[in-house]
C-alpha positions, 0 to 999 in steps of 0.5 A, a space after each residue: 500500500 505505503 508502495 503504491 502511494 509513493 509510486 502515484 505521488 511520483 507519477 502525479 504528485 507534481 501534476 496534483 501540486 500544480 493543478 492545486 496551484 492554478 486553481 487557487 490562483 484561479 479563485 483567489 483573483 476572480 473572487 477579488 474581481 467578483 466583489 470588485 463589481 458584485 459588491 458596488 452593484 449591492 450598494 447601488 441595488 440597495 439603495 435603490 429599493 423602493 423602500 431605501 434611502 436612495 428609491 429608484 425603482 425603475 433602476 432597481 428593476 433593471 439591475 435586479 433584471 441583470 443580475 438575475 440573467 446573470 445567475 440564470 446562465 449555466 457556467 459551462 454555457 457561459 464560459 463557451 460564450 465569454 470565449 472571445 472576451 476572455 482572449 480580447 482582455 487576456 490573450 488567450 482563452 485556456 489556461 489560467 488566464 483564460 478561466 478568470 474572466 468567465 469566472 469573474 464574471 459569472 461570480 459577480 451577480 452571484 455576490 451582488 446577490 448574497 452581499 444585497 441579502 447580507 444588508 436586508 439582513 440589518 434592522 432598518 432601525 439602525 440605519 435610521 438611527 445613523 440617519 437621526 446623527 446626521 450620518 450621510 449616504 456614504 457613511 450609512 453604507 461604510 457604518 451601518 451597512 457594511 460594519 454591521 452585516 460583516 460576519 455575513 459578508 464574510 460567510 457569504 465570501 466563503 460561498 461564492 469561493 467555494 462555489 468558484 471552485 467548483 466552477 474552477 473545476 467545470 472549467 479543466 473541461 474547455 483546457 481551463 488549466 487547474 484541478 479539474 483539466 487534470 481530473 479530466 485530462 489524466 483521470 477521465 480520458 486516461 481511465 485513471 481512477 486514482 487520479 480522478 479520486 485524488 483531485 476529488 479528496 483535494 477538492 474536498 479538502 480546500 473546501 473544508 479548509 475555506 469554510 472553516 476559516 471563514 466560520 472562524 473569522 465570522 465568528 471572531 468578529 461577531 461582536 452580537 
């Protein structure tokens, strides 16, 4: 047994390490991209509610239009139709490179919704408390709205990272690179169990890790 372990960590331990490698890299960027659109949306989003500070209904039905659109699209389908965009802004559509936009892009309506929940989460109390202090619009936002539904926020990141990484996985199957291109490239087509059982137990494992991490730091910072 202790035999075959190390003749298949010899044989794929490399390959293992560097999928493992790509695929964090994979998430890691396209989750800061996700909440670099998705997070400003939910802002907006939450504003604009009919019954926020800032009512706009007919820009809150249009976004919120989007964003479901968005969420409504497979990944796989997404990822075949982001094809030219993913080469127009990084030169090439495999690989790592070529992953993060469709992953971005596919993960930025998701948090625009889980952030927008976060804050519906917060009594309106308080934002009108913070409004009788003279607090403006941006520091509603910056005080109430993001300080005040941070645990959430934070166990809503670790959903949309694990979701990405099974999006990541999804992606090995177009020549993304990553966990999952092995999987499908050295497991799959090659009839290596093994391999395709090693790449789920890593899988399994940076999920457990992500989560309970981010549980942790919720935790932590749960002043209730």
């Amino acid at each position: 047994m202790l035999d075959a372990i190390q003749n298949f960590l010899a044989s794929y331990g490399a390959l293992l390490a560097k999928g493992t490698l790509d695929t964090l890299i994979m998430v890691v960027i396209s989750t800061f991209l996700a909440y670099c659109v998705g997070l400003p949306l939910a802002v907006i989003f939450k504003l604009t509610d009919p019954g926020s500070l800032k009512p706009q209904p007919v820009v809150h039905a249009i976004l919120g239009w989007v964003v479901n659109m968005g969420r409504s699209i497979p990944y796989i389908l997404l990822m075949i139709i982001l094809i030219p965009v993913s080469h127009a802004i990084t030169g090439t559509s495999l690989g790592v490179k070529g992953a993060i936009v469709p992953l971005a892009i596919a993960a930025a309506p998701f948090v625009t919704r889980i952030v927008e929940g976060s804050f519906s989460e917060l009594p309106f109390g308080r934002v009108e408390a913070a409004l009788a202090f003279g607090a403006s619009t941006l520091q509603v936002v910056w005080k109430v709205y993001l300080k005040e539904s941070l645990p959430a926020l934070v166990r809503g990141a670790a959903i949309t990272i694990i979701t990405l990484v099974g999006y990541s996985a999804i992606s090995g199957a177009l020549g993304a690179g990553g966990i999952g291109d092995v999987a499908i490239r050295y497991g799959y087509y090659r009839y290596q169990n093994s391999v395709m059982i090693a790449t789920l137990v890593i899988l399994i494992i940076i999920v457990q890790i992500i989560q309970s991490c981010f549980d942790l730091v919720a935790r932590r910072i749960d002043k209730r």
